[in-house]
C-alpha positions in Angstrom: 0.0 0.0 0.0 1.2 3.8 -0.3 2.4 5.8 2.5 0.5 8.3 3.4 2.0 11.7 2.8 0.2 13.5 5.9 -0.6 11.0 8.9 -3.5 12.4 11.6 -3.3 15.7 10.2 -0.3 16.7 11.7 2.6 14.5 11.3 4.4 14.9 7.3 5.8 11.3 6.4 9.9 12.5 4.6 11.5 9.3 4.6 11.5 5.8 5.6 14.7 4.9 8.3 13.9 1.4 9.0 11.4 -1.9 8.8 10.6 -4.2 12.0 9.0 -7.3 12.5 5.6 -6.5 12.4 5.8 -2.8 10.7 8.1 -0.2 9.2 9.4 3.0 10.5 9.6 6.6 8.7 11.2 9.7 9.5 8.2 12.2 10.0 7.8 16.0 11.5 5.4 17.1 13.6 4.1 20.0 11.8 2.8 21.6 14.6 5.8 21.5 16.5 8.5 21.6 13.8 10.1 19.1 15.3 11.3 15.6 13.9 9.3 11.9 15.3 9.3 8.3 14.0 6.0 7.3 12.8 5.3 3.4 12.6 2.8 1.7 10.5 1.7 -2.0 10.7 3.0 -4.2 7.7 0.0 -4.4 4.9 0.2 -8.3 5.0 -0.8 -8.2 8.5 -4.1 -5.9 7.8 -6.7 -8.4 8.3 -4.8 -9.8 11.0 -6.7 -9.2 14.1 -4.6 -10.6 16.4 -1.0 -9.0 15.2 -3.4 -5.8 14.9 -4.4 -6.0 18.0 -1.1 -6.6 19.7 0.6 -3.8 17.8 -2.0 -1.1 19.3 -0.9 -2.3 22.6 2.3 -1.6 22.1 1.3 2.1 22.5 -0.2 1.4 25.6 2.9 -0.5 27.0 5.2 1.9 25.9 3.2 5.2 26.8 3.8 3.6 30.5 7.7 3.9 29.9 9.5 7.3 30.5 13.1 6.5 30.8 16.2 8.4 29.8 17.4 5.1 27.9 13.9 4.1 26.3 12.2 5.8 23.3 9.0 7.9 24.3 5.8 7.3 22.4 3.6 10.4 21.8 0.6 9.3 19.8 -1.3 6.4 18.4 -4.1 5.6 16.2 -5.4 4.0 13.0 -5.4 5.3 9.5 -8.1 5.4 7.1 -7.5 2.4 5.1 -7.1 0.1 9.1 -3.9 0.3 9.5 -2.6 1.2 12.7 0.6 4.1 13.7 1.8 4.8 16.6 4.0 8.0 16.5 7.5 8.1 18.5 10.4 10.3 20.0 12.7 10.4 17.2 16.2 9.7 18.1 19.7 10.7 16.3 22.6 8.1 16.1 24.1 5.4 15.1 22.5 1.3 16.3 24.5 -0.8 17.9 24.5 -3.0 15.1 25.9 -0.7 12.2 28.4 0.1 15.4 29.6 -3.5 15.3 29.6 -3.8 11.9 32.2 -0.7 11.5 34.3 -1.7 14.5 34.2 -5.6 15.1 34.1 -6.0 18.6 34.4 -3.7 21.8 36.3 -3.9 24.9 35.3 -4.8 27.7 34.7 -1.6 29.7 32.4 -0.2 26.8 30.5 -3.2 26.3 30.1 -3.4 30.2 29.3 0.2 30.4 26.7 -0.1 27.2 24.9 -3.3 29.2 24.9 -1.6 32.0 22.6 1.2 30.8 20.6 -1.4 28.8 20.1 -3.0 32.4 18.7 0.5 33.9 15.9 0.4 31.0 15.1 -2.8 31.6 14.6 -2.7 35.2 12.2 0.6 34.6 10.1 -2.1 32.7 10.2 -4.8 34.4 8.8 -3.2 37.0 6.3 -1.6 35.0 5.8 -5.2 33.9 6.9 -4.7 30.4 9.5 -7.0 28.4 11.0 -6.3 26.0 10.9 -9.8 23.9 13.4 -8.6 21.1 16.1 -7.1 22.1 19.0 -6.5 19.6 21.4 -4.5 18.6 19.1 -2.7 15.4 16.8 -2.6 18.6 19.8 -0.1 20.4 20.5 3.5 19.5 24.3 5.2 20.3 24.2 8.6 20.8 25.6 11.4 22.7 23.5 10.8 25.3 24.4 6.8 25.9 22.1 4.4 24.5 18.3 4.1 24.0 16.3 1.5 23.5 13.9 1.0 20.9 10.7 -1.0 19.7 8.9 -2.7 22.8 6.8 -3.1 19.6 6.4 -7.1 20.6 6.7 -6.3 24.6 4.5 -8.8 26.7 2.5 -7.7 29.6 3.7 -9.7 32.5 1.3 -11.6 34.7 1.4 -8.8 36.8 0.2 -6.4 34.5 -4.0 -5.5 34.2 -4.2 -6.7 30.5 -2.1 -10.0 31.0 -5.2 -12.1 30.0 -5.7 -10.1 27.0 -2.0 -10.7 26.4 -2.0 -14.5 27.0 -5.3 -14.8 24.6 -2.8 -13.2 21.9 0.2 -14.5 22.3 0.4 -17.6 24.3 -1.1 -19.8 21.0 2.8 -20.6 20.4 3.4 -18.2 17.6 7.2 -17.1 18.4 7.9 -13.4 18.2 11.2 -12.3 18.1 14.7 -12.7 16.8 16.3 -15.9 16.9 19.8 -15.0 17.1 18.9 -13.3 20.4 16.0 -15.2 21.6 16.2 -16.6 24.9 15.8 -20.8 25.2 12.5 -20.6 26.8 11.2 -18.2 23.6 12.4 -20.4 20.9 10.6 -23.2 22.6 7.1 -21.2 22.7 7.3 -21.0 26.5 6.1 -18.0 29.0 8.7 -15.8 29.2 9.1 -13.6 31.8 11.8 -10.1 32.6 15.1 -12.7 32.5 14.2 -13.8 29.0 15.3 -10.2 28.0 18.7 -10.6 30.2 19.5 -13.5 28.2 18.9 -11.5 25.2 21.3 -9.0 26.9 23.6 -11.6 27.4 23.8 -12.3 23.7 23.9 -8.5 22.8 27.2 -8.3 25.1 28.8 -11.9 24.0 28.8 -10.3 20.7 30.2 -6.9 21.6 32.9 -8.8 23.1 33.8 -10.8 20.3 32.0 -9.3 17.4 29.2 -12.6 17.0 26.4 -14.0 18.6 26.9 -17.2 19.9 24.8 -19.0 17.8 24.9 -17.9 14.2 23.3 -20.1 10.5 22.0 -19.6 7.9 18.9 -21.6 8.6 16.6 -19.5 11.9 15.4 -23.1 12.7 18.8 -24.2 13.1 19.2 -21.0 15.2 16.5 -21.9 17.4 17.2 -25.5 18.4 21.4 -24.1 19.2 19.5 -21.5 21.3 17.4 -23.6 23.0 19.8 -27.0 23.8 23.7 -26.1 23.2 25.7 -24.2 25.7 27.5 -21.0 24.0 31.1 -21.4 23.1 33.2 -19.8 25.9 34.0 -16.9 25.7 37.6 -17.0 27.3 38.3 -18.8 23.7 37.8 -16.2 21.8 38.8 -13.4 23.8 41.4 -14.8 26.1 42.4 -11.2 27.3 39.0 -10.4 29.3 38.8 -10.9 33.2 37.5 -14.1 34.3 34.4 -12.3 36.1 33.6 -11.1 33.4 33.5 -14.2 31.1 31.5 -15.9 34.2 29.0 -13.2 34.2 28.6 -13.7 30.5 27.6 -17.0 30.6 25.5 -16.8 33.7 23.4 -14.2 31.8 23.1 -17.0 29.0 22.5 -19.9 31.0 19.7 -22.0 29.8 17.3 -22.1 32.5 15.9 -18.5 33.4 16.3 -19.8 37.3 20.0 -19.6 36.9 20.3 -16.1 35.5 20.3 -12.9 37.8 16.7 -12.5 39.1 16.5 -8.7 37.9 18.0 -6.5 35.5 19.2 -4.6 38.7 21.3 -8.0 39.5 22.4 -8.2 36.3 23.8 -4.6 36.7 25.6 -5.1 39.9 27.1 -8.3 38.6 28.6 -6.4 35.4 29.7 -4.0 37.9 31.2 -5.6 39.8 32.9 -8.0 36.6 35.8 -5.1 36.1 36.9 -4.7 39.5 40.5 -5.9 40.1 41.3 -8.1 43.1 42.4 -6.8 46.1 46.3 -7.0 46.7 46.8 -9.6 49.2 48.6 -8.4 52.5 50.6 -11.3 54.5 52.4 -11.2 57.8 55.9 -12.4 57.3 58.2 -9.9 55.2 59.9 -11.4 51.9 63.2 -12.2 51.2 64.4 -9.1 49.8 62.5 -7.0 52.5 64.4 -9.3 55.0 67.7 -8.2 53.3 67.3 -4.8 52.6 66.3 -4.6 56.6 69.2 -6.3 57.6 71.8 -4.5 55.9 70.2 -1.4 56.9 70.1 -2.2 60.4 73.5 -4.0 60.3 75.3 -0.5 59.2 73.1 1.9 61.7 74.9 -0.6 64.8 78.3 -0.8 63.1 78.4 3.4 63.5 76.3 4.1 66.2 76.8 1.2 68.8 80.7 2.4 69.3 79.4 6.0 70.2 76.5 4.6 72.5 78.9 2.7 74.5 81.2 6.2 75.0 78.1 8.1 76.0 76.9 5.5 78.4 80.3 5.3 80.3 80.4 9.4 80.2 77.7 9.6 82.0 78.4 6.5 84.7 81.3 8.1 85.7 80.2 11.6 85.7 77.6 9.9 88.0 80.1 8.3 89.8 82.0 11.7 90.5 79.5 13.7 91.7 77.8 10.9 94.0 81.3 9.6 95.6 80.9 7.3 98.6 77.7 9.3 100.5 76.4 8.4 97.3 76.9 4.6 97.4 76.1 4.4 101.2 72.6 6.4 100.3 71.6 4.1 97.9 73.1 1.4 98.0 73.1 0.4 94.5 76.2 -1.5 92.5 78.1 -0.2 89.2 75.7 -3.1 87.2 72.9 -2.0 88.9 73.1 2.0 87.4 74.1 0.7 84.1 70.6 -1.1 84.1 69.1 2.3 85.3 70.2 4.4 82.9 69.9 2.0 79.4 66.0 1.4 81.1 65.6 5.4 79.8 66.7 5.0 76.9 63.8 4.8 74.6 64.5 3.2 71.9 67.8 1.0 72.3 68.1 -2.2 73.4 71.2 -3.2 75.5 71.7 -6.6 76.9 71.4 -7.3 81.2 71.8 -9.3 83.6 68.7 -9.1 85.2 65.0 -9.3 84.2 63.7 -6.5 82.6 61.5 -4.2 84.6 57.6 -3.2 84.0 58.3 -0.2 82.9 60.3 -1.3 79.7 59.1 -0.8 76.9 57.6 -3.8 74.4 59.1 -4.9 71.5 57.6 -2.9 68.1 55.2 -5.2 66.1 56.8 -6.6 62.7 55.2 -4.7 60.3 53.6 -5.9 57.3 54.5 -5.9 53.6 52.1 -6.2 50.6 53.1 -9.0 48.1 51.5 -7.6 44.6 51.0 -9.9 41.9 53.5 -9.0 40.1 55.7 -10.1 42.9 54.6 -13.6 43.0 55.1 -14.0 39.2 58.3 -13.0 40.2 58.6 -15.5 42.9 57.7 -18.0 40.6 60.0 -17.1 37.5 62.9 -17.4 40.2 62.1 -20.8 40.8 62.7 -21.5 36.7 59.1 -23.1 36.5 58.4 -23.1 32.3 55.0 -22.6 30.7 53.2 -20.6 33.4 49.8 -19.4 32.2 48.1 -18.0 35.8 49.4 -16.9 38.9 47.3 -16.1 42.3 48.1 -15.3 45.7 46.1 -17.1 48.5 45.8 -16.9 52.2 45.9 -20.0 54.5 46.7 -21.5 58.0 50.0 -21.4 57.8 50.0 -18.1 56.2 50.5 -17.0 52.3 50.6 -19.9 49.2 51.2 -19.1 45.5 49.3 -21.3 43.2 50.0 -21.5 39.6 48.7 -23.1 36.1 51.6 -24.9 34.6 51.7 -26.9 31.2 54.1 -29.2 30.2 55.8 -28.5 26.9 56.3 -32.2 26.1 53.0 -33.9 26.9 50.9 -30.8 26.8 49.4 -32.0 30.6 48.2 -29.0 33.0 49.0 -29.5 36.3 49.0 -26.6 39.1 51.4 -26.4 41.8 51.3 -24.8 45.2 54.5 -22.6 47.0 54.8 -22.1 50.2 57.1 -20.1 52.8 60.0 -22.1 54.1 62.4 -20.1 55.9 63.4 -17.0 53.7 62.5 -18.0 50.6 59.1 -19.8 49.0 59.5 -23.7 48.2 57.3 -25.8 46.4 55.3 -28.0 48.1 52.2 -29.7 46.3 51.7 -30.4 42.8 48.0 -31.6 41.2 46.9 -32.5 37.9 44.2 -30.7 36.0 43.9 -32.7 33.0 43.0 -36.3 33.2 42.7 -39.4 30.5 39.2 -38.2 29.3 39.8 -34.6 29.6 42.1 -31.8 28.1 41.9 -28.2 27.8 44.6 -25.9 26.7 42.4 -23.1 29.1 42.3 -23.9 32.2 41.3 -20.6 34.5 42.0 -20.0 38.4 39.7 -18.1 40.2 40.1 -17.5 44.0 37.4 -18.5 46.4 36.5 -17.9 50.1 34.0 -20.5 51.2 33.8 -20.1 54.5 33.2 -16.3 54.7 36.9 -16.1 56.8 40.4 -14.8 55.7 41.5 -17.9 53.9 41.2 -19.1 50.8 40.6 -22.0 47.8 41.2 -21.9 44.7 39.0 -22.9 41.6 40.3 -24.2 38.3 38.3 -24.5 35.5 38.4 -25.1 31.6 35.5 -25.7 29.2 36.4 -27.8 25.8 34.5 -28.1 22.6 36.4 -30.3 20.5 33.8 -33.6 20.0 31.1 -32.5 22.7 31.1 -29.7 25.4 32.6 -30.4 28.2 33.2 -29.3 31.9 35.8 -29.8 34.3 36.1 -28.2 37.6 38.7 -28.3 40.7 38.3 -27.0 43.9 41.6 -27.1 45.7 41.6 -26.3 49.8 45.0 -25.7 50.8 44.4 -26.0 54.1 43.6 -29.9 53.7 45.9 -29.7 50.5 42.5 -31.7 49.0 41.3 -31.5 45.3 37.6 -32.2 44.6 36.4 -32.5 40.9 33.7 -32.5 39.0 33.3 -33.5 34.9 30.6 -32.5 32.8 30.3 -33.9 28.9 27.2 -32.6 27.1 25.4 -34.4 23.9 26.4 -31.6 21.0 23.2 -32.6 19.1 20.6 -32.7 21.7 22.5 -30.8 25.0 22.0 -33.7 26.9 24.2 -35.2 29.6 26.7 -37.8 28.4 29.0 -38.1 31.0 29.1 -36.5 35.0 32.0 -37.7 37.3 32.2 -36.6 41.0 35.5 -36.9 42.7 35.1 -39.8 45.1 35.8 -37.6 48.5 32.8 -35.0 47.4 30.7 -37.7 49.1 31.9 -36.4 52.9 29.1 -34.8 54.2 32.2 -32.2 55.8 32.1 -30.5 52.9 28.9 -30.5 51.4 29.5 -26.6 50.7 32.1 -27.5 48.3 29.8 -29.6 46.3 27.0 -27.5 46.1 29.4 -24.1 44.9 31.0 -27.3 42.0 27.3 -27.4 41.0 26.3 -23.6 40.6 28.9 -23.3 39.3 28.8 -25.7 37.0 25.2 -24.8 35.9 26.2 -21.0 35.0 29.2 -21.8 33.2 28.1 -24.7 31.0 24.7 -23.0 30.7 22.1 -25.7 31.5 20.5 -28.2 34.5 22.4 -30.7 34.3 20.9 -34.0 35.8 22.0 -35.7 38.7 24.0 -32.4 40.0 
């Protein structure tokens, strides 16, 4: 059909800028106003379509309820002459996400972090609203000077919450899919009720492919689009950008795990976990100094009592026998105190200075100063650990335990191509090391295996989580927990069907069976079900 040139009167159709899935978008001004809108009309194929008609009129209503910084306002609505339907919108200069990508590849991480993160503020507006979005995408996302904005709740559901949700159900819940499918979540491909973390999945997939310039799942086929969305876990991301921090890769895939149960519970979650994906760790303080801190204190002290105990000695014997001199025998007889016994006196008051006696000291000596403590960065323990000569080192972290600080590393062996990790530990002056434990096993290999440090128990010390995803037949899973307290290891394998994303294999360490450390099993399991992105049975 023709486009109208003059729409209600008052909006003058110029140009069209875009088509959606149920309509397409032109560049209009509001003559009144002189100012510029976007003016949607339904698609002339879906004219007699009462249902799509329907729903696209209530987007007008669902979006008139959203007025958000991030979130395109709607100003009008109605229905032209020949039935079609318009609803009129805040026009909005820039650039979408998608011709962003298409220009620069990928982002890094702290602007596709800080990009989510504003998508998550929208969202949360309508979530609470009870609004979803239901195609979220990056042609959905404008850039502009202003941040983002969010376009087209065009094909928004009304949650359950919401006044028209039966209306809503009657229209949408016959199992007619709406959306995208190379941002759908698992439970839309399927036909299923979605609900507000349908539309962080879809976030999830907006950022995987910021980061790395591709949606997880892409073919030619949609169908073929759908049943990846719906079953296979997403490659990980670590592979294809090895340089982003592991928080960040974790809170990836938790925002594209399979079930909506094990994704954040709001888009306010989500936000905070992003947030909180770019902080670095904390430098690690320890008690006992290291070695070159032990040497550089020694020779400093060694030369300040090389010069100055000489001219203590002189000063104390000055002042004995200028004591001595004045007191004479009266003096003696008076107090009756010995030569030894003045000596003892006089150090006593000297703040500072330690001189050895023969006697006990008194109460009112002063105690001995506190060591105090020294930081050991990061880069320290990687030096630590080059010093030792150990070859192919791919991670390095620094861990509190009982018997004070350990340095764990991720080592692979050039020959075999096995990953082990090994543990050092303080042994005099210098650290030593003292455990070794393999990562790799007979039925599983990874050439990225990640460490992540853990505190179970809520207190000052530490374990430490490896962890390495491989996709070469079948996705797999393999996670250690290492305590190095008990200096114990527990495991847990996951293989996954490619085809049909069921479980194929799912081997527990034998000592995970203790009920003494039942928490470890359970974190194995989360864990576990964010990272490979489905329930997996029998965890």
């Amino acid at each position: 059909m023709d486009v109208p040139q003059f729409i209600a009167g008052r909006f003058r159709v110029e140009r069209e800028i875009g088509k959606g899935g149920m309509g397409t978008v032109y560049r209009a001004t509001h003559l009144g106003l002189q100012r510029p809108v976007a003016v949607k009309l339904i698609k002339a194929e879906y004219l007699n379509d009462a249902d799509v008609a329907d729903r696209f009129l209530r987007e007008a209503r669902t979006m008139a309820k959203l007025r958000h910084a991030h979130a395109a306002i709607i100003f009008d609505a109605g229905t032209l002459a020949d039935g079609r339907h318009f609803i009129v919108m805040e026009y909005i200069e820039g650039i979408t996400l998608s011709e962003a990508l298409t220009r620069e590849g990928r982002f890094t991480a702290e602007r596709a972090v800080e990009i989510a993160i504003q998508i998550c503020d929208v969202l949360d507006e309508a979530h609470k609203l009870g609004i979803i979005h239901r195609d979220l995408k990056p042609a959905n996302i404008m850039l502009n000077e202003r941040g983002i904005c969010v376009l087209d709740f065009g094909v928004a559901k009304v949650l359950a919450s919401s006044a028209d949700a039966t209306a809503s159900q009657a229209s949408t819940g016959s199992g007619q899919i709406i959306g995208t499918p190379r941002y759908m979540s698992p439970e839309q491909c399927l036909g299923q009720k979605v609900g507000a973390r349908s539309d962080l999945y879809s976030l999830g997939v907006v950022l995987y492919e910021m980061l790395t310039g591709r949606p997880p799942f892409v073919d030619p086929l949609p169908s073929v689009v759908l049943v990846k969305q719906a079953t296979a876990p997403a490659p990980p991301l670590p592979r294809l950008r090895p340089d982003l921090p592991r928080a960040l890769s974790l809170a990836v895939h938790t925002l594209l795990a399979k079930r909506s149960e094990d994704r954040p519970h709001t888009a306010a979650a989500a936000k905070a976990l992003l947030e909180r994906s770019l902080i670095p760790p904390p430098v690690e303080i320890v008690r006992e100094p290291l070695p070159s801190a032990i040497a550089a204190s020694s020779s400093s002290r060694g030369l300040v009592m090389r010069i100055g105990a000489p001219l203590l000695l002189v000063s104390i014997m000055g002042a004995l026998l200028l004591a001595l001199g004045y007191a004479g025998p009266a003096g003696e007889t008076a107090g009756s105190k010995t030569l030894s016994e003045i000596a003892n006196k006089s150090t006593a008051s000297l703040s500072g200075v330690a001189v050895p006696s023969d006697k006990p000291a008194s109460r009112e000596t002063a105690p001995p100063a506190k060591p105090r403590p020294v930081t050991l960065s990061l880069d320290q323990a990687k030096s630590i650990v080059s010093s030792r000569k150990e070859r192919n080192v791919t991670d390095v972290i620094v861990a509190q335990t009982l018997k004070g600080l350990a340095i764990l590393a991720i080592q692979e062996d050039a020959k075999s191509g096995q990953t082990d990790f090994f543990v050092m530990e303080r042994r005099g002056l210098t650290f030593r090391v003292t455990e070794r434990g393999a990562l790799d096993t007979a039925l599983f290999r990874s050439r990225r295996w990640d460490a992540e440090k853990l505190s179970m128990n809520g207190d000052s010390r530490n374990q430490i989580l490896f962890s390495a995803l491989n996709d070469y037949r079948n996705p797999a899973l393999r996670l250690v927990l290492y305590d190095p307290d008990s200096r114990q290891s527990y495991s847990l394998a996951i293989e996954t069907d490619r085809r049909t994303g069921q479980t194929r294999r799912l081997q527990w360490s034998d000592n995970t069976a203790d009920s003494r450390v039942a928490s470890y099993r359970v974190m194995l399991r989360d864990r576990a079900r964010a990272m490979i992105g489905r329930s997996v049975r029998g965890l």
